[in-house]
HTML snippet that shows the backbone in 3Dmol.js (N, CA, C, O; Angstrom):
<script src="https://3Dmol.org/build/3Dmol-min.js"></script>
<div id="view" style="width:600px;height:400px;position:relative"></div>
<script>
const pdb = `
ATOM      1  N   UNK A   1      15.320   4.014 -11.692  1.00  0.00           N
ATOM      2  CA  UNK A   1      14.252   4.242 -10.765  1.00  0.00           C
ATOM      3  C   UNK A   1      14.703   3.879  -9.356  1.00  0.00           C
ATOM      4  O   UNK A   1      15.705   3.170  -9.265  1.00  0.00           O
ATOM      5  N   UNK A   2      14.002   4.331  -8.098  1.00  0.00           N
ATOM      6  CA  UNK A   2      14.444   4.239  -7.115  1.00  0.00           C
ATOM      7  C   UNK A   2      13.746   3.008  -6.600  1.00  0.00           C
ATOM      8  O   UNK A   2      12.635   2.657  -6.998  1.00  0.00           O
ATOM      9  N   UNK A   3      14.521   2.313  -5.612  1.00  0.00           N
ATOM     10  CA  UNK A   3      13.965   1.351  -5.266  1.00  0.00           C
ATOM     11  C   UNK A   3      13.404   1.384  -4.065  1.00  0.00           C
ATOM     12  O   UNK A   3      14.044   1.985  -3.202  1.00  0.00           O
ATOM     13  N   UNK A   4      11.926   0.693  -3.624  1.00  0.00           N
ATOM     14  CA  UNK A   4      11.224   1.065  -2.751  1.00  0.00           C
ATOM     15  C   UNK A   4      11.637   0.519  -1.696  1.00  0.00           C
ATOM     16  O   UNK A   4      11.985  -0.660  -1.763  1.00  0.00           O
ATOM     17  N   UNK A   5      11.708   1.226  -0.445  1.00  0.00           N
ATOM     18  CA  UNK A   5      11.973   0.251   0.753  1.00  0.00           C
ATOM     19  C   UNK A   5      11.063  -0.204   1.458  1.00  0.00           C
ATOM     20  O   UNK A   5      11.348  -0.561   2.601  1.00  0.00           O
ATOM     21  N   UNK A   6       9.496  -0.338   0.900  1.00  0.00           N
ATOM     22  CA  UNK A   6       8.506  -1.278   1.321  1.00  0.00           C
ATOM     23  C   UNK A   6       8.734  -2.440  -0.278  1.00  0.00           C
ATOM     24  O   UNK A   6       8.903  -2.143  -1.460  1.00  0.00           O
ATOM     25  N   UNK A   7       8.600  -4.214   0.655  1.00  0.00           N
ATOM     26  CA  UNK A   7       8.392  -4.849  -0.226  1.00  0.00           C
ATOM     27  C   UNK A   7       7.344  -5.001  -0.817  1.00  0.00           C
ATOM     28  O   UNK A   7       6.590  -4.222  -0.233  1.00  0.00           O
ATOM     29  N   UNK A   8       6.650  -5.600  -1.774  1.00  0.00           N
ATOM     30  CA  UNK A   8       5.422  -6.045  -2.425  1.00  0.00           C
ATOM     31  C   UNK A   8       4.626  -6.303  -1.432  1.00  0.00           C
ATOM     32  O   UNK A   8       3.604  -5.635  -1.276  1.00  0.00           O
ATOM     33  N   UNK A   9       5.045  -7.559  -0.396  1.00  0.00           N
ATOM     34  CA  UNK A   9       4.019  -7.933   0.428  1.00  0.00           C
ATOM     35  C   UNK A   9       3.521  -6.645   1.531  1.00  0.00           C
ATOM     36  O   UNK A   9       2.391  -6.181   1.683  1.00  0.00           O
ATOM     37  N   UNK A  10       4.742  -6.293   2.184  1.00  0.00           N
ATOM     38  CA  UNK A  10       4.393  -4.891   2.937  1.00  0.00           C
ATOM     39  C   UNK A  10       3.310  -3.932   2.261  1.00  0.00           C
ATOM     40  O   UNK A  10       2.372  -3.520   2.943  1.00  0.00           O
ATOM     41  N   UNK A  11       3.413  -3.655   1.211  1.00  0.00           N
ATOM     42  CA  UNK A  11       2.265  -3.015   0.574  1.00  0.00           C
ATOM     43  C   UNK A  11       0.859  -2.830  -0.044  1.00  0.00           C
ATOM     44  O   UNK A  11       0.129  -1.940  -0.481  1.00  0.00           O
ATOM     45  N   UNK A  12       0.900  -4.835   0.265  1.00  0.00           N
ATOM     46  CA  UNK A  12      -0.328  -5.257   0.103  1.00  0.00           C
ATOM     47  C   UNK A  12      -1.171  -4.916   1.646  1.00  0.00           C
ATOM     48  O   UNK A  12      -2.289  -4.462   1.889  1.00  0.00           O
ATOM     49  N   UNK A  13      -0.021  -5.386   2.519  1.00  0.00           N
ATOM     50  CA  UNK A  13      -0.801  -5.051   3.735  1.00  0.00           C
ATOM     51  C   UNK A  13      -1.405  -3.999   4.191  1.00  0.00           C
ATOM     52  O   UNK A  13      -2.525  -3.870   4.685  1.00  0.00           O
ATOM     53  N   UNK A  14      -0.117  -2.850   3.872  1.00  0.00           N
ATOM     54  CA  UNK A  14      -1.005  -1.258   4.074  1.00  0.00           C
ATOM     55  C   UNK A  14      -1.919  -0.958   3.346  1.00  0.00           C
ATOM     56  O   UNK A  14      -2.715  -0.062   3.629  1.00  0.00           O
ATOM     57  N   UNK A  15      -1.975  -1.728   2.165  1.00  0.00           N
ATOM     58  CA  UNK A  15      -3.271  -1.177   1.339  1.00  0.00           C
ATOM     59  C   UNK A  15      -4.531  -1.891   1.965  1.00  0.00           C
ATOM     60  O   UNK A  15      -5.484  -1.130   2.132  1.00  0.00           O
ATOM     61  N   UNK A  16      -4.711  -3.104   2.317  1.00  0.00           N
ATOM     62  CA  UNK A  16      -5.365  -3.408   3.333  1.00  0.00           C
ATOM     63  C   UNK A  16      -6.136  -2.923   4.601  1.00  0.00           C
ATOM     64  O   UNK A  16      -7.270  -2.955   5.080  1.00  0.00           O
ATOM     65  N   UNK A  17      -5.165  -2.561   4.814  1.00  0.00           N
ATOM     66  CA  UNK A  17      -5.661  -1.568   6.272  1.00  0.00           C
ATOM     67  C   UNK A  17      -6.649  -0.532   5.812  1.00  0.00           C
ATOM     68  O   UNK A  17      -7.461  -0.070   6.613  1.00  0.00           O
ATOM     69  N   UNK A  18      -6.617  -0.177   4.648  1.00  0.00           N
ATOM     70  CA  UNK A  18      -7.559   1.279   4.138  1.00  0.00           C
ATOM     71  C   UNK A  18      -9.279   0.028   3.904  1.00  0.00           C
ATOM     72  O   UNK A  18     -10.435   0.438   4.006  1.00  0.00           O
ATOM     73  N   UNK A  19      -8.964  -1.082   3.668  1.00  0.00           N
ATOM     74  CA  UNK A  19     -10.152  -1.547   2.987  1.00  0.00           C
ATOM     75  C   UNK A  19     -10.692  -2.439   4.415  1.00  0.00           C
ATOM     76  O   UNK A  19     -11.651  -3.211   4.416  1.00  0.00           O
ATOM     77  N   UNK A  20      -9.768  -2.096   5.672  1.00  0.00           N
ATOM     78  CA  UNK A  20     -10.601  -2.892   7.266  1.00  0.00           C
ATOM     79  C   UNK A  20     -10.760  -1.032   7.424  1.00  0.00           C
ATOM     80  O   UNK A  20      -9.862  -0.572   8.129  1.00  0.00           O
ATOM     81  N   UNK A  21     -11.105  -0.663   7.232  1.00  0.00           N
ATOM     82  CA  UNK A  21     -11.484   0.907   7.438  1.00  0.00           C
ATOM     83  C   UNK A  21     -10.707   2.058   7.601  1.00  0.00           C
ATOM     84  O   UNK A  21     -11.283   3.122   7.375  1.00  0.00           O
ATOM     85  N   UNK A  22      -9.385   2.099   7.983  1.00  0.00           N
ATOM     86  CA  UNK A  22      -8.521   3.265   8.037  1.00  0.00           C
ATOM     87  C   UNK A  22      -8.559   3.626   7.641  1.00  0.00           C
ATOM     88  O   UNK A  22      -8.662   3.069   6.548  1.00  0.00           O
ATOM     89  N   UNK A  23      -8.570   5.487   7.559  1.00  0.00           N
ATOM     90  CA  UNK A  23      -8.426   6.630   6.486  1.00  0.00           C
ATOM     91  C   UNK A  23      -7.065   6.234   5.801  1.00  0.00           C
ATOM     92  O   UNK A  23      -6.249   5.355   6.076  1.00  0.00           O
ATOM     93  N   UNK A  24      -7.104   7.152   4.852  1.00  0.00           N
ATOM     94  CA  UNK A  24      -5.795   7.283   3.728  1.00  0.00           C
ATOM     95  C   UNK A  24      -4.899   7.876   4.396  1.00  0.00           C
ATOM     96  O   UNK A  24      -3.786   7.418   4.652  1.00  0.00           O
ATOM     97  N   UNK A  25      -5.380   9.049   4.756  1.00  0.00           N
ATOM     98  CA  UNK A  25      -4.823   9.968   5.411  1.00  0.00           C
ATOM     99  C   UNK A  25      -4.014   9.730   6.827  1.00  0.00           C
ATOM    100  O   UNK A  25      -2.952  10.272   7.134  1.00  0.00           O
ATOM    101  N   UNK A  26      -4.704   8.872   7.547  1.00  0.00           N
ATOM    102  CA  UNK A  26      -4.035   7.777   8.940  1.00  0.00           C
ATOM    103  C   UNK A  26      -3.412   7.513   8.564  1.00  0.00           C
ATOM    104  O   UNK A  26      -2.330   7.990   8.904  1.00  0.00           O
ATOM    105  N   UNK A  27      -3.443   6.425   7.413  1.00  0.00           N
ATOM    106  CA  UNK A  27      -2.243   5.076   6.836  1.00  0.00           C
ATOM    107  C   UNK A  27      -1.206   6.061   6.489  1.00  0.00           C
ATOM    108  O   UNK A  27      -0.145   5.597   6.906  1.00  0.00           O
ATOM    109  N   UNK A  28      -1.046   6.972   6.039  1.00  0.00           N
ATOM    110  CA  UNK A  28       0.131   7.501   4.736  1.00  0.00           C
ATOM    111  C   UNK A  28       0.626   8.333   5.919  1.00  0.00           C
ATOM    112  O   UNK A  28       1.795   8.670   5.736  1.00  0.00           O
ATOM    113  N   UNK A  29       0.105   8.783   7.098  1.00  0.00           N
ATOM    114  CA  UNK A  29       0.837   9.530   8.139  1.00  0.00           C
ATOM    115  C   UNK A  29       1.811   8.191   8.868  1.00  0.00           C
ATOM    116  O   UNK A  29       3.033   8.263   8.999  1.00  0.00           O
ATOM    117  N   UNK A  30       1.103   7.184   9.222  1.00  0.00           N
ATOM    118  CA  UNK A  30       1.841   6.482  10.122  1.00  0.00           C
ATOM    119  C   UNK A  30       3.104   5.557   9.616  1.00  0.00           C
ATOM    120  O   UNK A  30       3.953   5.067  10.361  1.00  0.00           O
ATOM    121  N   UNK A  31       3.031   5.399   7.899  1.00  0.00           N
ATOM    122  CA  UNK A  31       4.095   4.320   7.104  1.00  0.00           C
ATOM    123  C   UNK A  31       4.894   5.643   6.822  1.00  0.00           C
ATOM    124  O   UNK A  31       6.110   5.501   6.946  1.00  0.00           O
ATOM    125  N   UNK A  32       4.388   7.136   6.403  1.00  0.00           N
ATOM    126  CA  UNK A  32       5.182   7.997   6.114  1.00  0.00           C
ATOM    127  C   UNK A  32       5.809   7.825   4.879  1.00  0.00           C
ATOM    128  O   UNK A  32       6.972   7.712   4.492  1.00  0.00           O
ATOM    129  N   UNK A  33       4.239   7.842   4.163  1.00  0.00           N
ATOM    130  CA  UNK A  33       4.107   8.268   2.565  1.00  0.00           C
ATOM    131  C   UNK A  33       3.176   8.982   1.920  1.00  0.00           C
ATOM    132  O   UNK A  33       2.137   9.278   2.511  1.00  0.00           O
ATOM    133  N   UNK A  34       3.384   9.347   0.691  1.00  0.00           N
ATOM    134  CA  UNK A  34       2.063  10.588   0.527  1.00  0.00           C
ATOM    135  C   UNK A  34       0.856  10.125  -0.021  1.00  0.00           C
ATOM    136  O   UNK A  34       0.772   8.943   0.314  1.00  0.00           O
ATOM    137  N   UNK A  35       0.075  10.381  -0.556  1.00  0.00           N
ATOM    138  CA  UNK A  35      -1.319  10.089  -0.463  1.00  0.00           C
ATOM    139  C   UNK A  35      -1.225   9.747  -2.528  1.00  0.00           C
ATOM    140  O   UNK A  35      -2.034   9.224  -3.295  1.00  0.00           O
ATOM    141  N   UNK A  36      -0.170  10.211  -2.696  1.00  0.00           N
ATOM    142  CA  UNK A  36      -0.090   9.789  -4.257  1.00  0.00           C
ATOM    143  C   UNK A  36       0.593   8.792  -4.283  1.00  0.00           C
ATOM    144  O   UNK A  36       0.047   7.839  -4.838  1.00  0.00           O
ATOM    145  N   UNK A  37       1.609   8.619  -3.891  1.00  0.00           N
ATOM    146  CA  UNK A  37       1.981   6.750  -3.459  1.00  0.00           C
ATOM    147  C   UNK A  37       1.114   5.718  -3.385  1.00  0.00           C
ATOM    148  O   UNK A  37       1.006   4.798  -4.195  1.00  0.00           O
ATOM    149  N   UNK A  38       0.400   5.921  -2.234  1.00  0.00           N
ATOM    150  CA  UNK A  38      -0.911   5.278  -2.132  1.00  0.00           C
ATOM    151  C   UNK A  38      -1.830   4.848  -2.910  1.00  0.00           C
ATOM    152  O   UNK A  38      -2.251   3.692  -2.949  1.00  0.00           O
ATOM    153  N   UNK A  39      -2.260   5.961  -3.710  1.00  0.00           N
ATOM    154  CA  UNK A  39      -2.934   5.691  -4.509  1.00  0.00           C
ATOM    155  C   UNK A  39      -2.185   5.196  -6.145  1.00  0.00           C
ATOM    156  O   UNK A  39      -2.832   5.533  -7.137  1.00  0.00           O
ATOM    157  N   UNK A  40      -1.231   4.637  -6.307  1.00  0.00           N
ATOM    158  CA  UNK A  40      -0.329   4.751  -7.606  1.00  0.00           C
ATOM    159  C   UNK A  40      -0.273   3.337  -6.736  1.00  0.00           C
ATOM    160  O   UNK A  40      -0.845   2.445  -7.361  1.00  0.00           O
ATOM    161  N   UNK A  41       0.288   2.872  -5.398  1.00  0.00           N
ATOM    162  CA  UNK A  41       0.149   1.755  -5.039  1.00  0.00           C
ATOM    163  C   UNK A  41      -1.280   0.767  -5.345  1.00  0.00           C
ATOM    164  O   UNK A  41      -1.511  -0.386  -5.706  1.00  0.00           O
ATOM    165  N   UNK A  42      -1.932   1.801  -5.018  1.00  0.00           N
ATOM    166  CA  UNK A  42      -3.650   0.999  -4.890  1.00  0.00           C
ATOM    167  C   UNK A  42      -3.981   0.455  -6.505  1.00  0.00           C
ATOM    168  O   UNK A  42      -4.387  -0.659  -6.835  1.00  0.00           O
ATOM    169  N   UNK A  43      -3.690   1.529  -7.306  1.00  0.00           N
ATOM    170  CA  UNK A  43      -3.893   1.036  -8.498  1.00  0.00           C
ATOM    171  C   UNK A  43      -2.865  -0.227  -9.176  1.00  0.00           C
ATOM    172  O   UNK A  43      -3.008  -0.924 -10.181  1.00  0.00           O
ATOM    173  N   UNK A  44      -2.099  -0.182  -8.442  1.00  0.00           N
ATOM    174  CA  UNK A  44      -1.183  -1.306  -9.408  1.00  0.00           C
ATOM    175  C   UNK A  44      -1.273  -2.594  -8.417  1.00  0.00           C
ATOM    176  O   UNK A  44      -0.704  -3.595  -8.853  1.00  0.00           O
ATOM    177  N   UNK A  45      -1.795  -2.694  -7.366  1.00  0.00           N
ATOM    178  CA  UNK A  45      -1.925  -3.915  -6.700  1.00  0.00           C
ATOM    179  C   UNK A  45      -2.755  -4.127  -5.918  1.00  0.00           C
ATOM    180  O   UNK A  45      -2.546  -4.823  -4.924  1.00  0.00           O
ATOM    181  N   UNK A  46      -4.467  -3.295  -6.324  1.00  0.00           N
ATOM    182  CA  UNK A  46      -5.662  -3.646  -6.064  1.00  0.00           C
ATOM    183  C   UNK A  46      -5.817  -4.623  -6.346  1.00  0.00           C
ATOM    184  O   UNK A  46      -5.523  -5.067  -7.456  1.00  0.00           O
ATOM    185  N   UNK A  47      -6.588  -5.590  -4.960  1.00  0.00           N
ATOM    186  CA  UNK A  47      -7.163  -6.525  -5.370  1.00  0.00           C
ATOM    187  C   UNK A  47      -6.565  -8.192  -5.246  1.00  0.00           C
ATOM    188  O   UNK A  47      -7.069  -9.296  -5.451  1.00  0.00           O
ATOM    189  N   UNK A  48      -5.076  -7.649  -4.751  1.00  0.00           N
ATOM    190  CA  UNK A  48      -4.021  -8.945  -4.605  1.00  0.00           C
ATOM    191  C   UNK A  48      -3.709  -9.403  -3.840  1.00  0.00           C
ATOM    192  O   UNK A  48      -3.469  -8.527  -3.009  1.00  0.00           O
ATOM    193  N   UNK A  49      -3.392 -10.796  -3.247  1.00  0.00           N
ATOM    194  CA  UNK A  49      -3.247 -11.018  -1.870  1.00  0.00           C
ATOM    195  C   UNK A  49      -1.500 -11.402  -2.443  1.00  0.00           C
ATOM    196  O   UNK A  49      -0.954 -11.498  -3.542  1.00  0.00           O
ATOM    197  N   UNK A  50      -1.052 -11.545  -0.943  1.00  0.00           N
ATOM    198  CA  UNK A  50       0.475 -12.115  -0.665  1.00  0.00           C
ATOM    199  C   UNK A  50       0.950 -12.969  -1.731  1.00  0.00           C
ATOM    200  O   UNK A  50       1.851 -12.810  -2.555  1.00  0.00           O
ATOM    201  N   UNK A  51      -0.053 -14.129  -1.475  1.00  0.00           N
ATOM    202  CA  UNK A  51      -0.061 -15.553  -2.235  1.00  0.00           C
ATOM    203  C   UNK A  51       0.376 -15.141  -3.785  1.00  0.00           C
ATOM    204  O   UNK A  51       1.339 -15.674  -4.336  1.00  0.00           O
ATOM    205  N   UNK A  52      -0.547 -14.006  -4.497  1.00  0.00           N
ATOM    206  CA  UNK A  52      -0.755 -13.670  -5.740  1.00  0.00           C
ATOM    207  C   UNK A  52       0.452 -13.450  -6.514  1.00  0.00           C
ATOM    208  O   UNK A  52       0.617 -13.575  -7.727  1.00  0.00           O
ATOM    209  N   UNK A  53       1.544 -12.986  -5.304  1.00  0.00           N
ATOM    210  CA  UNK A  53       2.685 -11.992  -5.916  1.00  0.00           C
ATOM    211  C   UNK A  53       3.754 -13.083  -6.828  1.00  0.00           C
ATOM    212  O   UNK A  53       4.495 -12.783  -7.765  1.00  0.00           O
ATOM    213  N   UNK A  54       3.586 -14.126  -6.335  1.00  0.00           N
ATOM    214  CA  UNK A  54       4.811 -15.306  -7.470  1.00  0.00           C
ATOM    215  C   UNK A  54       4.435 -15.662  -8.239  1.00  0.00           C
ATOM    216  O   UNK A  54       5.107 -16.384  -8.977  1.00  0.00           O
TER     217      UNK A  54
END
`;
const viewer = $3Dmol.createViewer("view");
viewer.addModel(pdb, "pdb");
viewer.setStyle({}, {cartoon: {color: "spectrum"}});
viewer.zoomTo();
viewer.render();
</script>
């Protein structure tokens, strides 16, 4: 599998940004990922903060 060049924490953050209000569609234009990432992200680390990840 390929390895991601956002870390865990980086991805908590962008997922973040969608839940202080940003569209999907904003976020995934400006990190420059697709909207199925996102959501394959959202599902596997809804809900988690930084702290959570160790």
């Amino acid at each position: 599998m390929k390895k991601s060049k956002f870390s865990e924490s980086q991805i908590i953050k962008i997922l973040s940004q969608q839940e202080s209000g940003q569209s999907v569609s904003d976020i995934c234009r400006e990190h420059g990922i697709s909207q199925g990432t996102f959501y394959s992200w959202k599902s596997k680390y809804s809900g988690m903060e930084v702290s959570q990840l160790k």
